[in-house]
C-alpha positions as CSV (number, residue, x, y, z in Angstrom):
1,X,59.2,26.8,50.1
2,X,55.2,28.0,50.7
3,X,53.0,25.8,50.0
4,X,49.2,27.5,49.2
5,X,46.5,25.6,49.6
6,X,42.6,26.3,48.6
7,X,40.6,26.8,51.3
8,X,37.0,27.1,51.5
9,X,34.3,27.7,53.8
10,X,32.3,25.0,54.9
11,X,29.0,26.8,53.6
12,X,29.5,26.7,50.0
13,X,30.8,22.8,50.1
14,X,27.9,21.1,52.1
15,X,24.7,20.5,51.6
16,X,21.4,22.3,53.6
17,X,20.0,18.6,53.8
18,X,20.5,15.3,52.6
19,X,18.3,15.4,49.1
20,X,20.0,18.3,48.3
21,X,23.2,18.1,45.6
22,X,26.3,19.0,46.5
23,X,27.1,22.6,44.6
24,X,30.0,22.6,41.9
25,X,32.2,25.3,41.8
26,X,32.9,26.4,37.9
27,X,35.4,28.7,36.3
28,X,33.3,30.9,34.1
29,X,36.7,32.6,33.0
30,X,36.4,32.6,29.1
31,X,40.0,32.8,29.3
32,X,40.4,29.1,31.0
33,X,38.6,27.8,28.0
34,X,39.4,28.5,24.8
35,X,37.8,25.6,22.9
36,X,34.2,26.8,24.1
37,X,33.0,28.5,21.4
38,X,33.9,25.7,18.9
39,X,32.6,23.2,21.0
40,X,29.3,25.0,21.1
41,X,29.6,26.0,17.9
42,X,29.6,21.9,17.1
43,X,26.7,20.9,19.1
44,X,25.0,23.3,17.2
45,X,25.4,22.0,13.8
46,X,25.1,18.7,15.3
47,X,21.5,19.4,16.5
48,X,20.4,21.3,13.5
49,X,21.5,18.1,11.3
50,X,19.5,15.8,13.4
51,X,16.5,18.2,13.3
52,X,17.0,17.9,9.1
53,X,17.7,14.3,9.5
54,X,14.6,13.8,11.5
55,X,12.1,16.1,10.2
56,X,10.9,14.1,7.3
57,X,9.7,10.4,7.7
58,X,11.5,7.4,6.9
59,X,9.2,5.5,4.4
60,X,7.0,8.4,4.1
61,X,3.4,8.6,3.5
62,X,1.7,5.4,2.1
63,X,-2.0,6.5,0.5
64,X,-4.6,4.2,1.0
65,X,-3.3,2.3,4.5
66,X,-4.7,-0.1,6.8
67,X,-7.9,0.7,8.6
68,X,-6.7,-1.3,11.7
69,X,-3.0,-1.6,13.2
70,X,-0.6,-3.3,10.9
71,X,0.7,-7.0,12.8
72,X,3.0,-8.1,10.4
73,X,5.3,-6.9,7.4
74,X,7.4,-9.1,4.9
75,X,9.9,-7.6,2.2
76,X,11.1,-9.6,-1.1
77,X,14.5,-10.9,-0.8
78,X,15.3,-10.7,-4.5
79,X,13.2,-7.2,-5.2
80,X,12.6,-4.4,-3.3
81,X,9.6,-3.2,-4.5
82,X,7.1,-5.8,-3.2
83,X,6.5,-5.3,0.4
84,X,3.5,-7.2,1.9
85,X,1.9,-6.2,5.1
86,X,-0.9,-7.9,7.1
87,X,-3.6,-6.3,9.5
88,X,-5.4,-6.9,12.7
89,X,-8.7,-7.0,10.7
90,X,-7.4,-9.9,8.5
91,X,-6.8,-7.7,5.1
92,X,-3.4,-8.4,3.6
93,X,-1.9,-5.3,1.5
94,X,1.1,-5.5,-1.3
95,X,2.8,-2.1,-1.9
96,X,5.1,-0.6,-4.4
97,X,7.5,1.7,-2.0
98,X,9.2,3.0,-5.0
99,X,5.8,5.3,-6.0
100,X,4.7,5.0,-2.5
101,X,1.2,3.3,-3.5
102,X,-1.0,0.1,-2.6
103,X,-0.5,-2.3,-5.9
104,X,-3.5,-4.5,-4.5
105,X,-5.6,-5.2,-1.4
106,X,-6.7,-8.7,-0.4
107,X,-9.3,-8.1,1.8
108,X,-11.0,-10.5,4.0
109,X,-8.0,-12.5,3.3
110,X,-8.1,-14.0,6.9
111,X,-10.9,-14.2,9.3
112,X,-9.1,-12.8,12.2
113,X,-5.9,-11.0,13.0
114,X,-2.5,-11.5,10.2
115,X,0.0,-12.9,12.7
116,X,2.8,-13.8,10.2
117,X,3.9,-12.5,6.8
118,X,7.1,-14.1,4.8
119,X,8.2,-14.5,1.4
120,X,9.4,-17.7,-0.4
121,X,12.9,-18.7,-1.2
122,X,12.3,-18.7,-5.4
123,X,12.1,-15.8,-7.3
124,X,8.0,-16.8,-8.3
125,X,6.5,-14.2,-6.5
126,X,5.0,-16.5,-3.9
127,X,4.4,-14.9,-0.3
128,X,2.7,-17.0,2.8
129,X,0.2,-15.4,5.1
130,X,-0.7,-16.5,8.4
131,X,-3.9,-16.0,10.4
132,X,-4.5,-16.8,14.2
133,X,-7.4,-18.7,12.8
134,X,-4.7,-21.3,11.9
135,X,-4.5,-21.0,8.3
136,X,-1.4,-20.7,5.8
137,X,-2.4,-18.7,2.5
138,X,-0.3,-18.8,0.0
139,X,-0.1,-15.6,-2.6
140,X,1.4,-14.7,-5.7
141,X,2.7,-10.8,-6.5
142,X,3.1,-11.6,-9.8
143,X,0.5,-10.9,-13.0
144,X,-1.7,-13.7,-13.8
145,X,-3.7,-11.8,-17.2
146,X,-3.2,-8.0,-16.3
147,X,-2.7,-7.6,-12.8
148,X,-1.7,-9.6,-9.1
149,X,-4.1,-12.5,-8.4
150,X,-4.4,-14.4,-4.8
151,X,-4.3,-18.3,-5.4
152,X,-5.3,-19.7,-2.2
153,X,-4.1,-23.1,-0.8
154,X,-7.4,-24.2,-0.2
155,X,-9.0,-24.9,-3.9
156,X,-12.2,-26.4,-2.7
157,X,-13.9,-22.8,-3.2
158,X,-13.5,-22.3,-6.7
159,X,-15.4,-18.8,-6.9
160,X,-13.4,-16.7,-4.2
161,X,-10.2,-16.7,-6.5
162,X,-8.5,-14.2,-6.9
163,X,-9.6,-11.9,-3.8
164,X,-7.4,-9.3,-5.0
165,X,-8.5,-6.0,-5.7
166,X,-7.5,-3.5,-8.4
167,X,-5.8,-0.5,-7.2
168,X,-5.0,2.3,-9.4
């Protein structure tokens, strides 16, 4: 019995220095591989479906945005309409994502940066904003008369409720 076996020069298997890679030898037979066309012909539509998946933004454009970089973002539990983000520059936002607009802006709502936005358990509407000057705000979403009013914790100033502004 002959046995064969492969045998190679010692040029194409080593390497010219020691950062260099070692070469691979590949059969470029098409005949060897008969799944390479539909195996290229699946990474193909697998990239042009991510370029379609990831061509359009998630949430989309929202018109009338933060001025300064958004710190914190609370949804509604029991409705996903209301989302509620806070700002670095203190202004607190509600937004209807459904028609991709700003219901109502609270601005000046903290002195300094929103470090904490969250909802409350009930189904009232009521919303909690924290600033890093150490307050908690509490905020309805809901109409009070025709549109969303801010009722703040604090009642000893009378004339700043509501600090919500109309959006239309």
């Amino acid at each position: 019995m002959k046995v064969k076996a492969l045998a190679r020069p010692q040029s194409t298997t080593s390497r010219s220095s020691l950062h260099d890679l070692r070469p691979t030898h590949k059969n470029l037979n098409p005949q060897s591989h008969p799944q390479a066309r539909a195996r290229e012909y699946t990474r193909a539509v697998t990239a042009a479906k991510l370029d379609r998946m990831f061509a359009n933004p998630f949430l989309g454009e929202l018109k009338g945005g933060h001025v300064d970089a958004v710190s914190s973002l609370a949804i509604c539990r029991t409705n996903l309409c209301p989302v509620v983000t806070g700002a670095v520059d203190g202004t607190v936002r509600i937004w209807d994502l459904q028609n991709r607009r700003m219901v109502a802006s609270l601005d000046g709502a903290h002195s300094r940066n929103v470090s904490g936005i969250v909802f409350g358990n009930g189904i009232d509407g009521q919303f909690y904003s924290c600033g890093e000057e150490g307050i908690i705000k509490a905020w309805s979403i809901y109409p009070k008369g025709q549109y969303i009013t801010a009722d703040v914790d604090d009642s000893d100033d009378e004339d700043k409720n509501p600090r919500a502004k109309r959006s239309n």
